[in-house]
TILUM-83052 format. One line per field, with one value per atom (N, C-alpha, C, CB): residue number from 1; chain; atom name; x, y, z. Coordinates in steps of 0.001 Angstrom, whole numbers, plus 500000, padded with zeros to 6 digits. Each point is the difference from the previous one (the first is absolute). Glycine has a CB too. Example, Ala and Ser with C-alpha at 12.3 -4.5 7.8 and 13.67 -1.06 7.14 Angstrom:
pos [1/1/1/1/2/2/2/2]
unit [A/A/A/A/A/A/A/A]
site [N/CA/C/CB/N/CA/C/CB]
X [513190/499110/500900/498108/501542/500820/499230/501184]
Y [494310/501190/501200/498827/502223/501190/501090/499372]
Z [507800/500000/500000/501246/498034/500060/500730/497855]
***
This chain:
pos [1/1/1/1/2/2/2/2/3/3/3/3/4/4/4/4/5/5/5/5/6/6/6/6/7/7/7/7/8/8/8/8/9/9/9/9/10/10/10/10/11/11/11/11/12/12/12/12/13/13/13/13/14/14/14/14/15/15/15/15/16/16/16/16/17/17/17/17/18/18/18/18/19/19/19/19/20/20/20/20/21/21/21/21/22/22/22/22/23/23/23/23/24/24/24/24/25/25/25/25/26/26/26/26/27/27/27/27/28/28/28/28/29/29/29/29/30/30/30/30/31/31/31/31/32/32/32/32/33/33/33/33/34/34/34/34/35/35/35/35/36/36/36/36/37/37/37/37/38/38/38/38/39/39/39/39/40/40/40/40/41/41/41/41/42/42/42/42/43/43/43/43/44/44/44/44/45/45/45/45/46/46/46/46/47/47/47/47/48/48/48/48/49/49/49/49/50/50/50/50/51/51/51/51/52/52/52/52/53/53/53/53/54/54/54/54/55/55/55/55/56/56/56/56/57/57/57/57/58/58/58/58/59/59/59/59/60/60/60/60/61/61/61/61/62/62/62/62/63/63/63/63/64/64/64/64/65/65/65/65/66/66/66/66/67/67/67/67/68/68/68/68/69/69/69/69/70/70/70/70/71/71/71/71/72/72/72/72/73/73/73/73/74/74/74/74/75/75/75/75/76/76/76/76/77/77/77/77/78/78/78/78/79/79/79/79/80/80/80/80/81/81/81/81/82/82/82/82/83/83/83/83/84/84/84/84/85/85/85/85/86/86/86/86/87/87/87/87/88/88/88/88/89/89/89/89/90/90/90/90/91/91/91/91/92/92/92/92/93/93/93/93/94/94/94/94/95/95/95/95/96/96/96/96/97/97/97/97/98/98/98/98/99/99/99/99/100/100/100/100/101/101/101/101/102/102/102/102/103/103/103/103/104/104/104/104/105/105/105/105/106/106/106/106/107/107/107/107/108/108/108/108/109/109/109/109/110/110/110/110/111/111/111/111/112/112/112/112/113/113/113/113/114/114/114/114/115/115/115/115/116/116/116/116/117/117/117/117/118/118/118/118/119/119/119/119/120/120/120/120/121/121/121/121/122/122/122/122/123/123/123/123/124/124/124/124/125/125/125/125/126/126/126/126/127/127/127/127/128/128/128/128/129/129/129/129/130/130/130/130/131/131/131/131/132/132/132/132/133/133/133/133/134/134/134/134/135/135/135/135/136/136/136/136/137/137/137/137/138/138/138/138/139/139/139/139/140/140/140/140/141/141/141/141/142/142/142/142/143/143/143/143/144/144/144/144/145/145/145/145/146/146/146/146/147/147/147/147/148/148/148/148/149/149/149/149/150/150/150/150/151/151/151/151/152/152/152/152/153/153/153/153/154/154/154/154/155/155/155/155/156/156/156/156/157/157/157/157/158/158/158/158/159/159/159/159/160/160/160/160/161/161/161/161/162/162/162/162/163/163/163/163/164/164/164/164/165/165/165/165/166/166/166/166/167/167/167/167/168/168/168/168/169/169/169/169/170/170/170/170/171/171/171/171/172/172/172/172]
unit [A/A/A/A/A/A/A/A/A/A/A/A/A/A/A/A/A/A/A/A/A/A/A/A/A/A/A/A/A/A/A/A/A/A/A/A/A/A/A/A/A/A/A/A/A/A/A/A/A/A/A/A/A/A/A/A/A/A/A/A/A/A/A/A/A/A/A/A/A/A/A/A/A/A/A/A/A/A/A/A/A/A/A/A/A/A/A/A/A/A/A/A/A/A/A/A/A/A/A/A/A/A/A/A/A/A/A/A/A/A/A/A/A/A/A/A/A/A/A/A/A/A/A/A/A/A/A/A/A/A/A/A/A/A/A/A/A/A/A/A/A/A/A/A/A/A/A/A/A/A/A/A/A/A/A/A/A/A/A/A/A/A/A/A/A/A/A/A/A/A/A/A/A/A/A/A/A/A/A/A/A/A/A/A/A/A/A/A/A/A/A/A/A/A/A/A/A/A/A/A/A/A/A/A/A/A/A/A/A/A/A/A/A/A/A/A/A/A/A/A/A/A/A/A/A/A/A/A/A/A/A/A/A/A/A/A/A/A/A/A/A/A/A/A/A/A/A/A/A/A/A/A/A/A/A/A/A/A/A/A/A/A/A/A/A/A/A/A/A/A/A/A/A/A/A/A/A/A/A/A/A/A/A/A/A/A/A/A/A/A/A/A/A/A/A/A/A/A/A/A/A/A/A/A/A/A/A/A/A/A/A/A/A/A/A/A/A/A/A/A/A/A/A/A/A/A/A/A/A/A/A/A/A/A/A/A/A/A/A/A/A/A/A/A/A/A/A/A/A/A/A/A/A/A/A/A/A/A/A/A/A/A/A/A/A/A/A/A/A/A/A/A/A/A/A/A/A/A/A/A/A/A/A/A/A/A/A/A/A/A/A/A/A/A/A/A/A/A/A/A/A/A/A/A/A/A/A/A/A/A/A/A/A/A/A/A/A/A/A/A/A/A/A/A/A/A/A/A/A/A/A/A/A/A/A/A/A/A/A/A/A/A/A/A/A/A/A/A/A/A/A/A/A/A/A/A/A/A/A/A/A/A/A/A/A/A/A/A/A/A/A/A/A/A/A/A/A/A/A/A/A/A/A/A/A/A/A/A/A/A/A/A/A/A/A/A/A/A/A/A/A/A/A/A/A/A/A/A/A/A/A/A/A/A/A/A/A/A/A/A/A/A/A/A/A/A/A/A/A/A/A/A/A/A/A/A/A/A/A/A/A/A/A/A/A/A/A/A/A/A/A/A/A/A/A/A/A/A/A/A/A/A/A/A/A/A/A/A/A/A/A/A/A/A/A/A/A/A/A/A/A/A/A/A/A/A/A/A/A/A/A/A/A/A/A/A/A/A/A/A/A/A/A/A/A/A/A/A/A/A/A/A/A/A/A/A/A/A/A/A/A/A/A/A/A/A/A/A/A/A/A/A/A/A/A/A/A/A/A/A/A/A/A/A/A/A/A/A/A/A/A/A/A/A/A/A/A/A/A/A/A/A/A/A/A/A/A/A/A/A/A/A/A/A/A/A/A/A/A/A/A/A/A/A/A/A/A/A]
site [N/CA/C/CB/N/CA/C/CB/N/CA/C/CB/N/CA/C/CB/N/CA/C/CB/N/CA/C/CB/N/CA/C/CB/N/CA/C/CB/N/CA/C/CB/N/CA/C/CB/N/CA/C/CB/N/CA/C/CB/N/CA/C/CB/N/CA/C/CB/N/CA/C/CB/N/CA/C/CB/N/CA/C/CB/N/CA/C/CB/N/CA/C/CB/N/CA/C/CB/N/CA/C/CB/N/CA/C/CB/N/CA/C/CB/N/CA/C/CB/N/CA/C/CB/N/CA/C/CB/N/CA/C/CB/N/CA/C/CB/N/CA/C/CB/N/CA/C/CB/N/CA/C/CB/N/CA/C/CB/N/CA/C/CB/N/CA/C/CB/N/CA/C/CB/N/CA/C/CB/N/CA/C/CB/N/CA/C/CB/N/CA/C/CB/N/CA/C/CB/N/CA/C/CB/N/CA/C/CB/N/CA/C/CB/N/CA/C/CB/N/CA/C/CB/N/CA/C/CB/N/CA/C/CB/N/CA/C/CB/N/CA/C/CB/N/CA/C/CB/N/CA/C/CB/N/CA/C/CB/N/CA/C/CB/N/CA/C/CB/N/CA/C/CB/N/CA/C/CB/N/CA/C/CB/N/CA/C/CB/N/CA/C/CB/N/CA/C/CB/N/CA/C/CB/N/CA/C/CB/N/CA/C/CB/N/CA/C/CB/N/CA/C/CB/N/CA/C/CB/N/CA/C/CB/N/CA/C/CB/N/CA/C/CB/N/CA/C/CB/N/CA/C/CB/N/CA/C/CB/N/CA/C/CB/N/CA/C/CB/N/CA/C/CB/N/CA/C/CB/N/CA/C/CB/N/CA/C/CB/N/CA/C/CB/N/CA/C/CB/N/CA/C/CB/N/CA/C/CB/N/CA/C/CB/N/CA/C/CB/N/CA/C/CB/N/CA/C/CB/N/CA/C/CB/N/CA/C/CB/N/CA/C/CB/N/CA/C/CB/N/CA/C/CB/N/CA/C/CB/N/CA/C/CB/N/CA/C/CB/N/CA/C/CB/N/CA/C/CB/N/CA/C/CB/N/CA/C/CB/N/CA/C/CB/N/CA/C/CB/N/CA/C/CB/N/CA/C/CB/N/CA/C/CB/N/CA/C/CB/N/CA/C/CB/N/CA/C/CB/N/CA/C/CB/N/CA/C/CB/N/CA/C/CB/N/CA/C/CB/N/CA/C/CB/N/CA/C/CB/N/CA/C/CB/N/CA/C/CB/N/CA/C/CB/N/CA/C/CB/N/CA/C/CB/N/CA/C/CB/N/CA/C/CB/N/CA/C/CB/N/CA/C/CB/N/CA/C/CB/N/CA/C/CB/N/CA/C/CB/N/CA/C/CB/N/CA/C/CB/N/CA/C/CB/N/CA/C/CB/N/CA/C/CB/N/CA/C/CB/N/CA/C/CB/N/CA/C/CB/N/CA/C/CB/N/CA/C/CB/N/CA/C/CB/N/CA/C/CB/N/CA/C/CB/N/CA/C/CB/N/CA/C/CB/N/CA/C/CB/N/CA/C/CB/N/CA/C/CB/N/CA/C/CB/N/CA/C/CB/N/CA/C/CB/N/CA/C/CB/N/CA/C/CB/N/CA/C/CB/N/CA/C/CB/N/CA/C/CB/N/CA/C/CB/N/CA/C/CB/N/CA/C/CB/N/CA/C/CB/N/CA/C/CB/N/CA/C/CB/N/CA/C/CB/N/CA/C/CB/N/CA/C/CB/N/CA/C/CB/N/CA/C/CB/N/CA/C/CB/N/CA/C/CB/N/CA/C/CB/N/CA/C/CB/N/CA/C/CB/N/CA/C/CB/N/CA/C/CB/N/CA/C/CB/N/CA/C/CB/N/CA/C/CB/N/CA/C/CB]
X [763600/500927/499399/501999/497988/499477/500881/497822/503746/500563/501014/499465/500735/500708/501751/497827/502672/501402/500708/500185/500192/500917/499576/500519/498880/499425/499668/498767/501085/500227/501190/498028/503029/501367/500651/499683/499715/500733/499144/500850/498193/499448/500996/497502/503216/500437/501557/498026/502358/501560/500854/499698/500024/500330/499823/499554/499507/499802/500955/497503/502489/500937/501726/498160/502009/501493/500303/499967/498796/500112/500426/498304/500478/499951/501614/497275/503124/501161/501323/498646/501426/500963/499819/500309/498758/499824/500095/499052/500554/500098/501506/497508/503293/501550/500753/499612/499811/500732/499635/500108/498581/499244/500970/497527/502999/499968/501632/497431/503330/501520/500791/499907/499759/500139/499746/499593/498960/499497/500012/498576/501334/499583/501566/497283/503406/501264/500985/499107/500726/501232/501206/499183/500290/501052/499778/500770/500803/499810/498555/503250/496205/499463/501034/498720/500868/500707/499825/500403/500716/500040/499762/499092/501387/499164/500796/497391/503378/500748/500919/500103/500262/501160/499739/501849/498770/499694/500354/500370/499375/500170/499326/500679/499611/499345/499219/501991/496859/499045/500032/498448/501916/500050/500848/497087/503948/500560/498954/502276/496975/498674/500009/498382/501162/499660/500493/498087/502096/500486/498978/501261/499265/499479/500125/500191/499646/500451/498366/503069/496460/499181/499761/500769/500314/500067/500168/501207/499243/500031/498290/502891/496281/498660/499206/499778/500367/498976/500476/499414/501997/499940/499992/501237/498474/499228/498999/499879/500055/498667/498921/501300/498632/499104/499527/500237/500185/499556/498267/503233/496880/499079/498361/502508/496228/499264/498909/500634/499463/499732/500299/498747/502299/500522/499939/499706/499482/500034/501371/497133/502955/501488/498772/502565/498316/499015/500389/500792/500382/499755/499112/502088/497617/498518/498484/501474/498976/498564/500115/499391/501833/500166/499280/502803/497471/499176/498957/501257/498499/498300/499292/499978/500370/499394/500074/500406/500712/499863/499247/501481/498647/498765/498699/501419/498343/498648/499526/499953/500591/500206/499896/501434/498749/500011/498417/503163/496652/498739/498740/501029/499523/498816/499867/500702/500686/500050/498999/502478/497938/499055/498646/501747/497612/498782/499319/500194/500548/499408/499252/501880/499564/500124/499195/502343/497073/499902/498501/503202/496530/498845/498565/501356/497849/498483/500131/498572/500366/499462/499977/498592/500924/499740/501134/497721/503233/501352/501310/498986/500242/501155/499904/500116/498402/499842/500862/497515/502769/500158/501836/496930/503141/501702/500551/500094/499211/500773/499878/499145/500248/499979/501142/496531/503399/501007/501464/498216/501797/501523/500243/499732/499124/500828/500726/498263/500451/500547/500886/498116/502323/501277/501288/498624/501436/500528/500901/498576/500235/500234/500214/498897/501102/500807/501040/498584/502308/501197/500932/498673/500138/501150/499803/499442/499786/500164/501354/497880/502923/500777/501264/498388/501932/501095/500808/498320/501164/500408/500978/498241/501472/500273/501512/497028/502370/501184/501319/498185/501523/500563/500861/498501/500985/500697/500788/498551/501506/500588/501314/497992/501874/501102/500839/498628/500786/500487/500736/498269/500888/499801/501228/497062/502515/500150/501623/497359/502086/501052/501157/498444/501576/500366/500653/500761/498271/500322/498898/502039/497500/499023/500440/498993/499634/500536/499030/500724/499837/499228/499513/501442/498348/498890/498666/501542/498820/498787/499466/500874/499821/500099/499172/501878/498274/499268/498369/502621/496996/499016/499417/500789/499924/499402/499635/501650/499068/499837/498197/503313/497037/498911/498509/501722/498578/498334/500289/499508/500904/499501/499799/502082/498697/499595/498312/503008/496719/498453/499206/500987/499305/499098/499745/500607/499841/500102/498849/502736/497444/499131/498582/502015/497941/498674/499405/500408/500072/499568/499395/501364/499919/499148/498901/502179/497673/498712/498855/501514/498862/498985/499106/501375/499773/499511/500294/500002/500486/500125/499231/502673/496589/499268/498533/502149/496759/499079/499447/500192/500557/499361/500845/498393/502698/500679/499754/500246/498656/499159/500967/497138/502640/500175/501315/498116/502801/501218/500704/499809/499830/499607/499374/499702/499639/499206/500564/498581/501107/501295/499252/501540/499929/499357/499917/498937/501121/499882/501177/498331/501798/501740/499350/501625/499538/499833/499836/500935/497528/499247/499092/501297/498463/498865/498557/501876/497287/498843/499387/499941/499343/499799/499056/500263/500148/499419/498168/502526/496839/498683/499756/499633/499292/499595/499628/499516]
Y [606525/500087/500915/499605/499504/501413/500588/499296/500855/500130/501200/497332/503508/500807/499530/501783/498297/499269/500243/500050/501439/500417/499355/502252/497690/500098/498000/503315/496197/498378/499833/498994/501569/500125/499705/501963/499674/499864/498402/503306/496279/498487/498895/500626/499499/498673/500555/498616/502466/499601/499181/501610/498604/499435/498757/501569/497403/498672/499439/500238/501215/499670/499788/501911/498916/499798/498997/501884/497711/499093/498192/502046/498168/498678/499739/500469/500691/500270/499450/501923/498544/499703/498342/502649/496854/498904/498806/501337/499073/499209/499771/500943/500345/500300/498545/503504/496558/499262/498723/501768/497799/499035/498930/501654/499043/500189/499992/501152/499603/499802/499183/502530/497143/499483/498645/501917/498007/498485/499249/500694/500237/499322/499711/501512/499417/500113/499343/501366/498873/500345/500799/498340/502949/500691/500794/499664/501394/500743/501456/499156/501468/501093/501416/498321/502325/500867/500972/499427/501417/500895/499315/501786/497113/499279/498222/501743/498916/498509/499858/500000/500776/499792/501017/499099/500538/500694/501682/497534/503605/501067/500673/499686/501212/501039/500847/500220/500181/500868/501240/497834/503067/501613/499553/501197/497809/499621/500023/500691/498489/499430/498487/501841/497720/498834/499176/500805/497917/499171/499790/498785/501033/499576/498942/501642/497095/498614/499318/499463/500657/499309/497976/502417/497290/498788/499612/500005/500706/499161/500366/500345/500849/499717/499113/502510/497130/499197/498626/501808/497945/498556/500038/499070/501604/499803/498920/502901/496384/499124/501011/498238/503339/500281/500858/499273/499769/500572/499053/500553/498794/499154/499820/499070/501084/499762/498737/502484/496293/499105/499459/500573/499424/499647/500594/498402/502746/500814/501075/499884/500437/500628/501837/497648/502554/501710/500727/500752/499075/500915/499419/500874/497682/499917/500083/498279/502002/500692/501658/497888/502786/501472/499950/500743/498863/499953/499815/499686/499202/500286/500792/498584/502082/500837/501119/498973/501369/500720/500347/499577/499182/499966/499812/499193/500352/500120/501289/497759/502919/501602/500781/499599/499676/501128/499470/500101/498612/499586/500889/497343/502307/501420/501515/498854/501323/501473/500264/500141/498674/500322/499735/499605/499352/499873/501166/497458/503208/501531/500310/500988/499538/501063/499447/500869/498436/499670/498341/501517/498974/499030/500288/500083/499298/500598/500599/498040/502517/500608/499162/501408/497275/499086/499404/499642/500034/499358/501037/498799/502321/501088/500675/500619/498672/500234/498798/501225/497859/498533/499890/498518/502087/499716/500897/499921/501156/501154/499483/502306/496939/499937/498687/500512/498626/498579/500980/497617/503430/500734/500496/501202/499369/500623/499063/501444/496807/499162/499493/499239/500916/498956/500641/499254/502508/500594/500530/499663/499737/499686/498708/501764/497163/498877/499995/498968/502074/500432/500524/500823/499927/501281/498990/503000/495554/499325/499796/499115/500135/499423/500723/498717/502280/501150/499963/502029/498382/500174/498953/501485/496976/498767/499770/499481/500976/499816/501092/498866/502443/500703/500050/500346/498782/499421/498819/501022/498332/499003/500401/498725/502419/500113/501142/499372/501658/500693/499520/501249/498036/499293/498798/500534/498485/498861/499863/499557/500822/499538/501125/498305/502752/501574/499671/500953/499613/500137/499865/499117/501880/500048/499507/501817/497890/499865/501112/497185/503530/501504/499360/502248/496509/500200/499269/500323/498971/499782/501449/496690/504484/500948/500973/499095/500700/501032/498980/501255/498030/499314/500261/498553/501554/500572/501463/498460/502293/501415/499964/500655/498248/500378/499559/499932/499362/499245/500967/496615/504003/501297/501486/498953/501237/501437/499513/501276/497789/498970/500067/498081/501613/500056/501084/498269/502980/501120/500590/500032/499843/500754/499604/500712/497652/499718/500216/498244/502173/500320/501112/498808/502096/501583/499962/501761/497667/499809/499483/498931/500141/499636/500576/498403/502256/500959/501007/498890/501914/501681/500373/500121/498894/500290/499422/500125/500811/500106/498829/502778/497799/498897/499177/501524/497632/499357/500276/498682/500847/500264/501266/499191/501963/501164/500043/501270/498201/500263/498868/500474/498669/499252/500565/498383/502213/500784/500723/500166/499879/500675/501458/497506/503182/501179/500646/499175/500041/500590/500838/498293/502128/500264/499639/502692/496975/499484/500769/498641/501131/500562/501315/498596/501152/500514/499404/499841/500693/499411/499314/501397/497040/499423/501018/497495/502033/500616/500022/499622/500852/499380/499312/500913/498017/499007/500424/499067]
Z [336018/501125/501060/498482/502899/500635/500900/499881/500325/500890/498882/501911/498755/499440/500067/500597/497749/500117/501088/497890/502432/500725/501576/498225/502242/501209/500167/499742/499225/500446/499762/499518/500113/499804/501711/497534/503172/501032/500953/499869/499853/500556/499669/499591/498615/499836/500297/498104/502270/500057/500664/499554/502095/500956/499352/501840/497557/500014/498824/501017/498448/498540/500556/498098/502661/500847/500694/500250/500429/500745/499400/501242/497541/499145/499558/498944/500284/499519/500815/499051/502628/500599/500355/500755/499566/499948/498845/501567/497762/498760/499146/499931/500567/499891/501154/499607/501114/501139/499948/501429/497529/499883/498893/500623/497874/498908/500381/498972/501604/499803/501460/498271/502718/500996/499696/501220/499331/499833/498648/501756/497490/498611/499241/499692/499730/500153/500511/499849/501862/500623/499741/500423/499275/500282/500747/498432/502129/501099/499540/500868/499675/500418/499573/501997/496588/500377/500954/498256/501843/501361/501449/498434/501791/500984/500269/498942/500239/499839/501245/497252/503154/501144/500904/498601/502603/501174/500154/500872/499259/500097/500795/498345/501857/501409/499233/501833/498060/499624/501360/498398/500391/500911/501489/499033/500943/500729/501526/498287/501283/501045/500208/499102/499737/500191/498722/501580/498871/498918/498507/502239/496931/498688/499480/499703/500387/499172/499957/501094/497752/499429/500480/498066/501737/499811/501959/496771/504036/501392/499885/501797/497493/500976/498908/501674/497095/499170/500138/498275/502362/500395/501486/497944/502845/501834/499378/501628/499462/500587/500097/501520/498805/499712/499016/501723/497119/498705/499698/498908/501773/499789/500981/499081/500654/500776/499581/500694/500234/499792/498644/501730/498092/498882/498548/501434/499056/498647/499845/500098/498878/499911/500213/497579/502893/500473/498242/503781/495660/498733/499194/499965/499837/498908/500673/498490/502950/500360/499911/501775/498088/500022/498135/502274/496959/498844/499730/499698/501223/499780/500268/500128/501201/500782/499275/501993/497166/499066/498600/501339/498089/499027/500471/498612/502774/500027/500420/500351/500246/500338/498927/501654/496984/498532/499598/498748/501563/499286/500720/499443/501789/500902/499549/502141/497518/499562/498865/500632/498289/498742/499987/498906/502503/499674/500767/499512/501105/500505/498910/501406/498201/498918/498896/500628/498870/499029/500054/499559/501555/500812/499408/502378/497378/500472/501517/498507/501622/501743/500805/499479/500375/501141/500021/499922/498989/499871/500840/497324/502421/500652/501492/497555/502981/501369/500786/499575/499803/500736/499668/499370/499351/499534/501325/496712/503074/501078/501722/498110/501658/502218/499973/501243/497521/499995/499882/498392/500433/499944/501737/496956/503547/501566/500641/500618/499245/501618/499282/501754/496734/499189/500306/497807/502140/500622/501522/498156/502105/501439/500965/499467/499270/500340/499587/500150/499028/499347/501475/497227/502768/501559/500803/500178/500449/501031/499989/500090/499227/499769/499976/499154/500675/499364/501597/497743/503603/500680/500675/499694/500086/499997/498889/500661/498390/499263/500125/498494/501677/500771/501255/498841/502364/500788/499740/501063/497838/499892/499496/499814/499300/499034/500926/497346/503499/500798/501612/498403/501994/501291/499930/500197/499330/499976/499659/499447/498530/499472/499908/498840/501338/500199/498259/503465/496005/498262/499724/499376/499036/499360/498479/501712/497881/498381/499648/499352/499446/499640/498865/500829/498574/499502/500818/497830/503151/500632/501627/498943/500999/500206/499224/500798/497764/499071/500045/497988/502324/499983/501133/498628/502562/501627/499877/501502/497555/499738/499245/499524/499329/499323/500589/498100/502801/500482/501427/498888/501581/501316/498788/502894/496017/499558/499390/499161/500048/499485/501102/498547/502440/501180/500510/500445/499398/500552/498903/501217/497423/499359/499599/499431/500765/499882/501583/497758/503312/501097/500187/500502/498493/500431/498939/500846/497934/498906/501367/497011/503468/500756/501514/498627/502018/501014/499752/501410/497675/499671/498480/501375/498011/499004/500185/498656/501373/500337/498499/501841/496876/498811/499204/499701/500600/499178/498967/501107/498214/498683/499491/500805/500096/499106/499903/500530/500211/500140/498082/503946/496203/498384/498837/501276/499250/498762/499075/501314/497288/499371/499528/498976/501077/500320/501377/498244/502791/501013/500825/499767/500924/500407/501807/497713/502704/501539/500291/500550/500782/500266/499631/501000/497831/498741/500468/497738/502381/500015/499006/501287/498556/498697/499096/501089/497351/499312/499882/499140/500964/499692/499675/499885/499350/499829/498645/502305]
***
């Protein structure tokens, strides 16, 4: 193993929350049909904004080109874990190439967030919180493989086990 547990921990959580909220909405909604708990009926969050699950996963724009956006929120999720592990857990040449595909995969995650964001804010004025905890989890994911990438001089070391963030790598 070359990635220290704790520290690919904080890599797979976000994707782990993310998979999770999706696959919830995937699994009891579509698959199911049943309501969403916490989410089933309309309510005011922090007396802000509406809450009903079901006006935004049946919008017209739940869908892009005919794909349903929650079984692409899953993929994007598991493929986001498969990156994580071939980091972590890569040869060198496998882990120079996993890591630049995790940034732009990443960052075809946050394309999208702002879009869906306006839809559910904008548009439809109601969110569903679990496709909410999924917008949470692909901007906090993007945030930390960003600063790995422009505030860490060695990814490597930041993986390395044994190391503590920003530790200099161990010798060779």
């Amino acid at each position: 193993m070359k990635a220290n547990p704790l520290k690919l921990l904080i890599l797979v959580v976000m994707s782990v929350v993310g998979l999770t909220s999706s696959s919830i909405v995937l699994y009891l909604f579509y698959y199911l049909h049943h309501a969403l708990p916490a989410c089933s009926s309309g309510y005011k969050l922090f007396g802000i904004i509406e809450v009903n699950c079901n006006e935004v996963l049946t919008s017209p724009y739940n869908n892009i080109g005919g794909l349903n956006l929650d079984v692409l929120a899953v993929s994007y999720f598991i493929v986001n874990l498969a990156l994580i592990f071939m980091v972590a857990f890569g040869s060198e040449a496998l882990y120079n190439k996993a890591f630049k595909v995790l940034f732009g995969w990443r960052f075809v995650g946050l394309a999208i967030v702002p879009y869906l964001m306006t839809v559910e804010f904008v548009i439809l004025k109601t969110i569903c919180l679990y496709c909410t905890i999924m917008h949470f989890s692909i901007l906090i994911d993007f945030g930390i493989i960003t600063y790995f990438v422009f505030y860490k001089k060695n990814v490597r070391t930041f993986l390395a086990p044994g190391n503590s963030i920003g530790a200099a790598p161990a010798p060779p």
